[in-house]
C-alpha positions, 0 to 999 in steps of 0.5 A, spaced: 375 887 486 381 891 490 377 894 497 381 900 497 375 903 502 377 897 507 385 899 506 385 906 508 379 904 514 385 900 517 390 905 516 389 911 521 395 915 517 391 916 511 386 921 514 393 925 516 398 925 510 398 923 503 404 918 505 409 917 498 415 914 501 413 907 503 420 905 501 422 909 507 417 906 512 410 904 510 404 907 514 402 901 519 395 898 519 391 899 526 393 891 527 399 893 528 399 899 531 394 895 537 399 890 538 406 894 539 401 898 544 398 892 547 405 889 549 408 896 551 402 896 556 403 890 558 411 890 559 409 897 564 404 893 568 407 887 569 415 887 567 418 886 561 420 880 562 413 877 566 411 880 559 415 876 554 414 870 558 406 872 557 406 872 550 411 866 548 405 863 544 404 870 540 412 870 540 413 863 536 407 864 531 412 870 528 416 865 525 410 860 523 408 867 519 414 868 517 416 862 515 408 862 511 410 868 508 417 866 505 416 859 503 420 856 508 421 853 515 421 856 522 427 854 524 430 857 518 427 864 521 431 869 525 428 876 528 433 880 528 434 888 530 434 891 522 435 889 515 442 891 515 444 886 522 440 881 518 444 882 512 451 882 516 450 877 520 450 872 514 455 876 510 460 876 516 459 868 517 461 867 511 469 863 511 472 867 505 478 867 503 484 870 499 482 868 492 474 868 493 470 871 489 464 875 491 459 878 484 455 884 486 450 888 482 451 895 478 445 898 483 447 895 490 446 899 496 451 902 499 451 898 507 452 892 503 458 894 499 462 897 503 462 891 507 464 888 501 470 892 501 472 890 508 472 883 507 476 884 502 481 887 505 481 884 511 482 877 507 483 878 500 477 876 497 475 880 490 470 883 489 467 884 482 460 887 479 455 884 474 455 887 468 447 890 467 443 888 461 440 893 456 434 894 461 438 896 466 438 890 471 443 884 472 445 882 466 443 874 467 448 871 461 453 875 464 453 872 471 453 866 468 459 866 465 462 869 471 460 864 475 466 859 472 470 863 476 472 862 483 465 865 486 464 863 493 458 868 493 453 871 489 450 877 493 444 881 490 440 887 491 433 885 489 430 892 489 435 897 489 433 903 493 434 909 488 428 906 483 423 902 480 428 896 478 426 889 479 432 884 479 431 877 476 432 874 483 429 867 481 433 866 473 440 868 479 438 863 483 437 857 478 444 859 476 447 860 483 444 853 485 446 850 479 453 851 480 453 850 488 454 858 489 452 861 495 446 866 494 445 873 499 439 876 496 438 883 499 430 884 500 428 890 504 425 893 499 421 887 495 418 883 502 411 886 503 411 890 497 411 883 491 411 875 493 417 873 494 418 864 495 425 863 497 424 856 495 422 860 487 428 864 488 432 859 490 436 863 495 441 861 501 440 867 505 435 873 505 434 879 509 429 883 509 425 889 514 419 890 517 418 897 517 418 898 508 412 894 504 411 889 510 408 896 514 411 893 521 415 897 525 421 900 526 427 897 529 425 889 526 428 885 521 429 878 519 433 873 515 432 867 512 437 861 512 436 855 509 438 849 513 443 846 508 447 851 508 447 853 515 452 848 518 457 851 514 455 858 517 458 860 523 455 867 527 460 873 526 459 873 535 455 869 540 451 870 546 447 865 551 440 864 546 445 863 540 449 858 543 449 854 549 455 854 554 456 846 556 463 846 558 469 851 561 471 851 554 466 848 549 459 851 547 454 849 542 450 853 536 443 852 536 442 849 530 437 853 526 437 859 524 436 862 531 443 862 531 443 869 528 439 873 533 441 875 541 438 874 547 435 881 548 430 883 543 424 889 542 418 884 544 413 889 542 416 891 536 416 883 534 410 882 536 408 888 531 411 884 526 408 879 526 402 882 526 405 885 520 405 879 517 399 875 518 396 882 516 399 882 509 397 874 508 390 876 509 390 880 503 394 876 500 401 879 496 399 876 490 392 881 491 397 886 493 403 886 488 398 888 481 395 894 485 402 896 487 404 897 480 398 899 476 399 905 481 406 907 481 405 906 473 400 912 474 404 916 476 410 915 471 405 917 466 403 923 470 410 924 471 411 924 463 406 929 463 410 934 468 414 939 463 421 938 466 420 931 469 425 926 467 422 919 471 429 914 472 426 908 473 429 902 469 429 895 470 425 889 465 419 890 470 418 895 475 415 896 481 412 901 486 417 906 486 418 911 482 424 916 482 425 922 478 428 929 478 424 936 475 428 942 472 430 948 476 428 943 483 433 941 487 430 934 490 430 936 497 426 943 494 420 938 491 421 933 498 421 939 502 415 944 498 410 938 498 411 935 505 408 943 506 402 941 503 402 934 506 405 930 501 411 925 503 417 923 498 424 922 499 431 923 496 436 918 494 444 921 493 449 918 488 452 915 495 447 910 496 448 906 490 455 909 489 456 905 481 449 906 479 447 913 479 455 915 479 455 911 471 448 915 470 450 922 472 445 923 477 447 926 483 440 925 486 433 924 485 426 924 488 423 918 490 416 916 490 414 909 492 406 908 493 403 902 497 396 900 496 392 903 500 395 910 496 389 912 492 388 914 485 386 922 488 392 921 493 396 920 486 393 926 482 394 931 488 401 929 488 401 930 481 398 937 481 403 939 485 409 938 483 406 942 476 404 947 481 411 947 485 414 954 482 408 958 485 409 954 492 417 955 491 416 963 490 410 963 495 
């Protein structure tokens, strides 16, 4: 049985806020909170490089963690500023060319296609987007028809950021390996909140946060590289920890995946990613995984019974996210209304999934994302208040 005492005992934000937007930034759980504290402390006591030197056994168990949460080898782990420096610098180390392929998602977000449409132009690359299948997500028969072209990348959103959808990460992947075509997944949103084995999904890359279902801190991200891929990946810039300079006009990469990283980094805030970690494998995400959907499906019902209400959520499987509009409310009104009454949500805008919410017709809509340690109350008091907001606009 699920300890939702202990979850919300460790969690000091709950006795705050009745907190719905973990796909922004979850809550951070007290171990974390102690060890960004702890290190910062150290660094005013001692000096930051003194201190960094202090923690390098705490600092190389990040990637053990790491590597345990994804299924792969630490040398394969880099820690990174952000999810979105993560994903860049594997995108950008990629060698296209004119001609190449690089197949996308209907639901992609913003960050990463914009990019797309920069390589493309500086080098010619095409970009061209994966037909949905009737529940909404990448339609896999599709890609595998698509994947007969001159595909140099397959580059996937796993958990778009406007709603519930899951994308089948693992049914791309075997087409992907099958046909020797690299494979970028885009985790932020899926890392913390569900199990996610890169061996399974059969990625070549991987980015992802700390600071959405992983419960780190901000201003920390990671990515995954598999060794047999990353000889052919040069950085799209390098630094002395990324690279060693050995003669006036020669240097060598560092082998594995560290070659993505740079020299300076938040150490404290690394540390609290780890913590971070080691945390959620205490749980365990398969123990997790199934709370997180139970209470987002909670809420989708709840949502079917607020008059006007229309819940947006698609996809074959779903997940802790739950996007919806409400008649007569702009969703700024309805996140601004409940944050007054102590209830965060978010809004997402057509502009972050351009093709997705433009094909749908949706200019915005409110995003709830739940955590586990959401309680089924927290949701029901949610749920009063959004049948409740007419009287708190007017008032």
């Amino acid at each position: 049985m699920f300890d939702l005492d202990k979850a919300r005992r460790e969690t000091p934000g709950v006795n705050h806020v009745v907190h719905l937007n973990n796909a922004g930034a979850a809550l951070m759980p007290q171990a974390v909170l102690d060890a960004v504290k702890a290190h910062l402390e150290l660094e005013a006591h001692t000096g930051g490089y003194e201190a960094a030197r202090a923690r390098e056994g705490e600092l190389s168990a990040v990637y053990t963690s790491l590597a345990r949460l994804l299924g792969c080898h630490p040398d394969e782990v880099a820690v990174v500023e952000n999810a979105t420096r993560a994903w860049d610098m594997a995108f950008y180390s990629i060698p296209f060319r004119a001609g190449d392929v690089i197949l996308t998602s209907q639901a992609e977000y913003a960050s990463n296609y914009i990019a797309y449409l920069q390589v493309s132009r500086r080098t010619g690359a095409v970009v061209e987007v994966i037909p949905d299948d009737e529940h909404g997500q990448v339609d896999v028969e599709a890609l595998s028809r698509m994947l007969k072209k001159r595909v140099k990348l397959v580059s996937i959103t796993h958990i778009p950021t406007n709603g519930g959808l899951v994308n089948p990460a693992a049914e791309i992947g075997r087409l992907t390996r099958a046909h020797g075509v690299l494979y970028l997944l885009d985790a932020c949103q899926s890392v913390g909140q569900m199990p996610v084995d890169v061996q399974e999904i059969g990625c070549d890359l991987l980015s992802a946060t700390s600071r959405k279902y992983l419960r780190g801190p901000r201003g920390v991200g990671f990515l995954y590289a598999r060794r047999e891929v990353l000889q052919r990946l040069e950085p799209p810039f390098l630094d002395l920890h990324a690279a060693t300079w050995v003669a006036p006009d020669r240097y060598e990469i560092e082998p594995g995946a560290r070659r993505f990283e740079n020299w300076e980094c938040n150490v404290a805030g690394k540390l609290g990613l780890g913590a971070a970690v080691d945390y959620a494998l205490a749980w365990g995400l398969e123990n997790t995984w199934p709370r997180v959907r139970a209470l987002a499906e909670q809420v989708r019902r709840g949502l079917g019974e607020v008059p006007g209400c229309e819940v947006l959520d698609l996809g074959r499987e779903r997940c802790g996210i739950i996007s919806f509009t409400l008649e007569g409310y702009a969703p700024d009104q309805i996140r601004d209304c409940l944050r007054r009454q102590g209830i965060n949500v978010n809004v997402s805008r057509a502009p972050s999934t351009f093709l997705d919410m433009t094909r749908r017709g949706i200019k915005e809509l409110v995003r709830a994302s739940v955590h586990y340690y959401n309680s089924e109350t927290e949701l029901e008091r949610f749920l009063v208040a959004l049948g409740r907001l007419e009287q708190e606009v007017r008032a």
